[in-house]
N, C-alpha and C positions, 0 to 999 in steps of 0.2 A: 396477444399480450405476451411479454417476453416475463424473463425471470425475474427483471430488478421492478418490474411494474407490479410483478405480483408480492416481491417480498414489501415495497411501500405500501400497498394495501391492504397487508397481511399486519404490518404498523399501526396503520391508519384504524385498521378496527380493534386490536387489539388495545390500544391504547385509550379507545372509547371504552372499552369496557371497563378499565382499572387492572388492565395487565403491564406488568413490568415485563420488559421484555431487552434480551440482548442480541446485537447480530456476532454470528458467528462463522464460521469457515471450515469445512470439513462435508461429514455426511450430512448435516443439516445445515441448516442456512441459522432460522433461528431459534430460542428458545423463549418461553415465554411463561411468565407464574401468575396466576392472580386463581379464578374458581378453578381452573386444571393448572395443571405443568405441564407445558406442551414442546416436544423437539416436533418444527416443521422443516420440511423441504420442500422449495418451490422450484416447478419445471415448468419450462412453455411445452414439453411432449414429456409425461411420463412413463413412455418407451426408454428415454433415459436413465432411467430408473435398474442400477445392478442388483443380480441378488446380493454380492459382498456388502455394497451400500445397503440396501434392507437389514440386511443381517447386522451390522452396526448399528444402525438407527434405531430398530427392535430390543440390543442388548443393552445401548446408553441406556433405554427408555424406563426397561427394566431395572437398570441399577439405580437409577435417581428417581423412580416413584412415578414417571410421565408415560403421557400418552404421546404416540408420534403418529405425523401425520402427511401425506405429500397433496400439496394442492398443485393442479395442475390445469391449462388451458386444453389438450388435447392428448391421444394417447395412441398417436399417428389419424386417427379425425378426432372432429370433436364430443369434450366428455358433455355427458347431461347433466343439468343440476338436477337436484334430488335423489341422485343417485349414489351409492358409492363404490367405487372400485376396488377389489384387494390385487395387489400387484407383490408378489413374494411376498404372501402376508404382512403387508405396509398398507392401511387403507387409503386410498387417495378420492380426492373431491375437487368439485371446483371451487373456487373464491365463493360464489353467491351460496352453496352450501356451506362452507366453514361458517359464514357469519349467520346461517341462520341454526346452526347447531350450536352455536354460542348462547342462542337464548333459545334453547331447550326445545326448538324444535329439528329432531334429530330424523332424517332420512330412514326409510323404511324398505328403500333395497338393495340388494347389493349383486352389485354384476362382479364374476368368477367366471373364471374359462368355462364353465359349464352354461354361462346366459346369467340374466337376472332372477333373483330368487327373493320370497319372503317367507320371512318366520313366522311360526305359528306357535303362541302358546296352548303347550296340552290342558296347563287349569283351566284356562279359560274357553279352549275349544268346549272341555266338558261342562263346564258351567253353563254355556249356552246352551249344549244340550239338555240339559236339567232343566232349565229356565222354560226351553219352548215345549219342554215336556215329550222329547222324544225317545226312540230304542234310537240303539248303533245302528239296528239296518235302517229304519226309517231316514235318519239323515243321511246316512251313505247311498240311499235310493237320490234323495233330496238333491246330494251336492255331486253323482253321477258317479262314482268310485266304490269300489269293494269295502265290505266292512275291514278285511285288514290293513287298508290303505286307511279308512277313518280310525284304526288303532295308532298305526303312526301320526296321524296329526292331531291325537289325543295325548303323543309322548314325548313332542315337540319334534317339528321335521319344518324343512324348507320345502318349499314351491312353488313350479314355474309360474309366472306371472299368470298365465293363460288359468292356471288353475285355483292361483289367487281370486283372480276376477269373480269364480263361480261362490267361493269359500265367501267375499266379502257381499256375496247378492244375499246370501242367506244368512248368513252369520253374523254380517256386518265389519266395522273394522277393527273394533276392540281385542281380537282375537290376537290379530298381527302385532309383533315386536319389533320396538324401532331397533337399525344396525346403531348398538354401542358404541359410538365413533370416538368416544375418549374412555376404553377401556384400555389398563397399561399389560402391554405385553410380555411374556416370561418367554424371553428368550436366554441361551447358556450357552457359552463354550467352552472347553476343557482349557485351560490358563497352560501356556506349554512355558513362558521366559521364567527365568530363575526370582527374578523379583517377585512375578507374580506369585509364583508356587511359596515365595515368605510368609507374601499376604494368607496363603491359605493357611499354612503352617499357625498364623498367630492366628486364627480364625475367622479369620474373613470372606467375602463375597468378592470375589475378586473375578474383572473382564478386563480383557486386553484390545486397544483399537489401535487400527493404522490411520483412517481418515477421519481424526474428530481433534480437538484440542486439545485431546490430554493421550498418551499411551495408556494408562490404565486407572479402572476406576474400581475402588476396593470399599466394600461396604459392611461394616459390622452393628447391626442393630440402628441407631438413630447414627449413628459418628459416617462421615463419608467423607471420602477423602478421592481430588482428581492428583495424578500420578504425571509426573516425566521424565524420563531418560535423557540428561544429558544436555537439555536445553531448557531457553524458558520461554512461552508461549504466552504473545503479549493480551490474549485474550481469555487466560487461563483465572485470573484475577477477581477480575470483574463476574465471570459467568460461576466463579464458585462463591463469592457473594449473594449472585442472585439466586441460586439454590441450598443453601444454608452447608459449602461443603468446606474442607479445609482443603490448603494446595501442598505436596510436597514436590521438592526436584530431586533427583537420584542422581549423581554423577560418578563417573570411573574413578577420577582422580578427586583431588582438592576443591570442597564447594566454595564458590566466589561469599566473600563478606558481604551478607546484605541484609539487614538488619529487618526487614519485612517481606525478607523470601523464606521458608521454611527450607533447606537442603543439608542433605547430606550425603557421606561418600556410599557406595554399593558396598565397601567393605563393613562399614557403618552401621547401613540399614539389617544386612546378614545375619549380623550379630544379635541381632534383638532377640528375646525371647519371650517377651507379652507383648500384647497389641495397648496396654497401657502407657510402656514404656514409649510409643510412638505414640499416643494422644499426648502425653504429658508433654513430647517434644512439641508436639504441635500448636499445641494451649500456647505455649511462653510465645508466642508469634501472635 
């Protein structure tokens, strides 16, 4: 299954669900809001997948409140469903897992260069222990492991499948943590352009992108605003719509007249010295 197979079907459930959703062009393909805010990117090999593009993907994700996510058919072979992938810290899944983590049932392992692993909650590791009424060594006898290897997975710790297995014959599975697959990511980079460092100046959250539809996205409490340099980005519109953001254009020279574009000159924007004075610009649009 290629790319544009997987973004229609990425459509096709999403819109079953009552997500609104936009296609887009850049590090993600597309975006989508309804019970999550989702940036996804679809590959037919998530080998494709750079760390810069993660790296993007993980700081939109962060600055507009989403989870991001890359489904993908293989990752030079093919991936398994029920599993999921982290690939530069970007998780990735197949199709048949996205849609079943849409209705809550969420994957339980996660392969990492290290192999697949499961979490263990420590309350609950210990709870069981209370429950079947045992010492630390007696289950560490039980589930073949030293008592201080049963203090790590009383204090929450990953483990290898193989040792999952043993953990779920006696413990059961209530113990294991599903992988969070719509938790939103805190990723940062130091903002080096001049515009940006304004943004910071008036107080703001400010990231700078090369492959995404906006140059920069600048965030102060609930007000969010996508950014661009010099051009205008015919998908810029519609996608801050469907995330509740405002649009500005920044240009060298003279902004073109357009009565439902927000713009202004770089000389313009410099000058500012609250970040009010730029909502208020932004409001009269």
């Amino acid at each position: 299954m290629g790319k544009e197979d997987l973004i229609e079907q990425a459509c096709v459930t999403l819109l079953k669900e009552g997500y609104a959703i936009k296609r887009v062009r850049g590090c993600f393909d597309l975006v989508a809001r309804g019970e999550h805010t989702l940036l996804l990117r679809m590959l037919g090999d998530a080998n494709a997948l750079t760390p810069e593009g993660a790296a993007e993907m993980k700081r939109a994700a962060g600055m507009v409140n989403a989870s991001v996510l890359v489904i993908a058919e293989r990752a030079g072979r093919p991936l398994e469903p029920g599993i999921v992938y982290s690939r530069f810290g970007v998780y990735t899944t197949t199709m048949e897992t996205f849609r079943e983590s849409l209705h809550d049932r969420l994957p339980m392992v996660l392969s990492t260069s290290a192999g697949p692993t499961l979490r263990l909650s420590g309350q609950k590791v210990r709870a069981k222990r209370d429950e079947m009424e045992l010492s630390r060594l007696e289950l560490s006898r039980r589930l073949g492991v030293s008592p201080r290897m049963l203090d790590r997975y009383e204090s929450d710790s990953e483990v290898t499948l193989q040792r999952g297995f043993r953990i779920h014959e006696v413990l059961g599975e209530d113990v294991f943590l599903p992988v969070e697959l719509f938790d939103i990511p805190l990723d940062y980079a130091q903002p080096q352009d001049e515009i940006s460092l304004k943004y910071s100046e008036l107080g703001f959250r400010v990231q700078e992108f090369r492959k995404a539809p906006f140059d920069v996205i600048a965030r102060q409490d609930r007000e969010l605003i996508f950014t661009e340099m010099g051009k205008v980005h015919p998908e810029m519109q519609s996608l801050s719509r469907l995330l509740d953001a405002d649009n500005l254009v920044i240009f060298d020279e003279r902004a073109p007249k357009d009565k439902d574009l927000p713009s202004m000159r770089k000389e313009e924007f410099l000058e500012l010295q609250e970040a009010r004075e730029l909502v208020k610009f932004l409001r009269e649009f």
